[in-house]
C-alpha positions in Angstrom: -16.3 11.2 12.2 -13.1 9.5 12.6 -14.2 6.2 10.4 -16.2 8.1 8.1 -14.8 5.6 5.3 -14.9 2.4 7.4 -19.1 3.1 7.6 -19.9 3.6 4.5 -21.7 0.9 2.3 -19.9 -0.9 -0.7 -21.5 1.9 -3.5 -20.5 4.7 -1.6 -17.3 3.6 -1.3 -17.2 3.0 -4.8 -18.0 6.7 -5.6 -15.9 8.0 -2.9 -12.8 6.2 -4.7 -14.2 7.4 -8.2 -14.3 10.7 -7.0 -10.9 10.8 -5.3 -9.2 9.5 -7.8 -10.6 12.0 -10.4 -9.4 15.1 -8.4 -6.3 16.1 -9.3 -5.0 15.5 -5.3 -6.1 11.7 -6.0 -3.9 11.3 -9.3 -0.9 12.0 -7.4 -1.5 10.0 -4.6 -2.7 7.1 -6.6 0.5 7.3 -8.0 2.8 7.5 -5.4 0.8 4.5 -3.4 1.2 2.6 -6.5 4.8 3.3 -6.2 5.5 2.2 -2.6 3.5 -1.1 -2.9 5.2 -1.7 -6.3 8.6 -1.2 -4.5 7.2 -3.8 -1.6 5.9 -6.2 -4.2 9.4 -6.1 -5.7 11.5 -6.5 -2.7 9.5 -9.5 -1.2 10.4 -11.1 -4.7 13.7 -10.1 -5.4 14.2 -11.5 -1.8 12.5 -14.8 -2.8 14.4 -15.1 -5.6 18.0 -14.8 -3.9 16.8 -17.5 -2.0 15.3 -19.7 -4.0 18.0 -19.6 -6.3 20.6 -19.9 -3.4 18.9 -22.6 -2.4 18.9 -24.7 -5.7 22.3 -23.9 -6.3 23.1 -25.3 -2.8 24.7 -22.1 -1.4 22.3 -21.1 1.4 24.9 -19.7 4.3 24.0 -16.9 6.5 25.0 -13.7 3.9 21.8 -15.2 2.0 19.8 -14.9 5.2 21.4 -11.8 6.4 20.3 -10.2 3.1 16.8 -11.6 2.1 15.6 -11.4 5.5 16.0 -7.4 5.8 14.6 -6.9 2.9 11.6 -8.9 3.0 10.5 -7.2 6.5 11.0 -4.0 5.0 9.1 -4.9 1.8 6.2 -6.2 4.2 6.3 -2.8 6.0 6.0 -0.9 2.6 3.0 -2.8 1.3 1.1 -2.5 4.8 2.0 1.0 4.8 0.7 1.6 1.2 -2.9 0.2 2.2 -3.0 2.3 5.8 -2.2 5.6 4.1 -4.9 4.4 0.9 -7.5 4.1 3.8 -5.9 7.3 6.0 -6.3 9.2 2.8 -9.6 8.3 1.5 -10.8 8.7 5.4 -9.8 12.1 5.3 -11.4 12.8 2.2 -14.6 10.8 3.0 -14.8 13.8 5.9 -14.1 16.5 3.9 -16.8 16.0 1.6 -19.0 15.2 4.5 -18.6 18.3 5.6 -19.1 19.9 2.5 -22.0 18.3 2.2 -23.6 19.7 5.7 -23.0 23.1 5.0 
């Protein structure tokens, strides 16, 4: 039962995410995922842009690298760690309603 969400078809998924996402447990978590991919999405461009802008203005050095770099690598982490805890939760929840289900 340990990739109870990874088996299911396309529909069920569908009304697995409906129904998550209607409970009140799903709103909140909807909302702080959004938030911590948002915060990824935002750091890989703020970190593009103080490059790109370096870059044209011809004042790439190492502080410009020192900086963007970091942050891009953490932004990256964020937004792979958004979509592993979307499919951790809706995994767990795809079980409990399994179980539900059986009894």
């Amino acid at each position: 039962m340990k990739n109870q969400y990874q088996r299911m078809s396309k529909e069920e998924k569908k009304a697995l995410k409906k129904t998550y996402y209607s409970s009140n447990e799903g709103k909140i978590m909807n909302i702080r995922l959004f938030r911590l991919s948002l915060t990824g999405t935002i750091g890989v461009l703020f970190a593009l842009y103080i490059i790109t802008n370096n870059y044209i203005h011809h004042n790439v050095d190492w502080s410009t690298w020192v900086a963007s770099i970091p942050l891009i690598l953490a932004s990256i982490v964020f937004l792979i760690a958004s979509f592993i805890l979307r499919y951790k939760y809706l995994n767990q929840f795809a079980i409990k309603q399994a179980k539900n289900n059986v009894k």
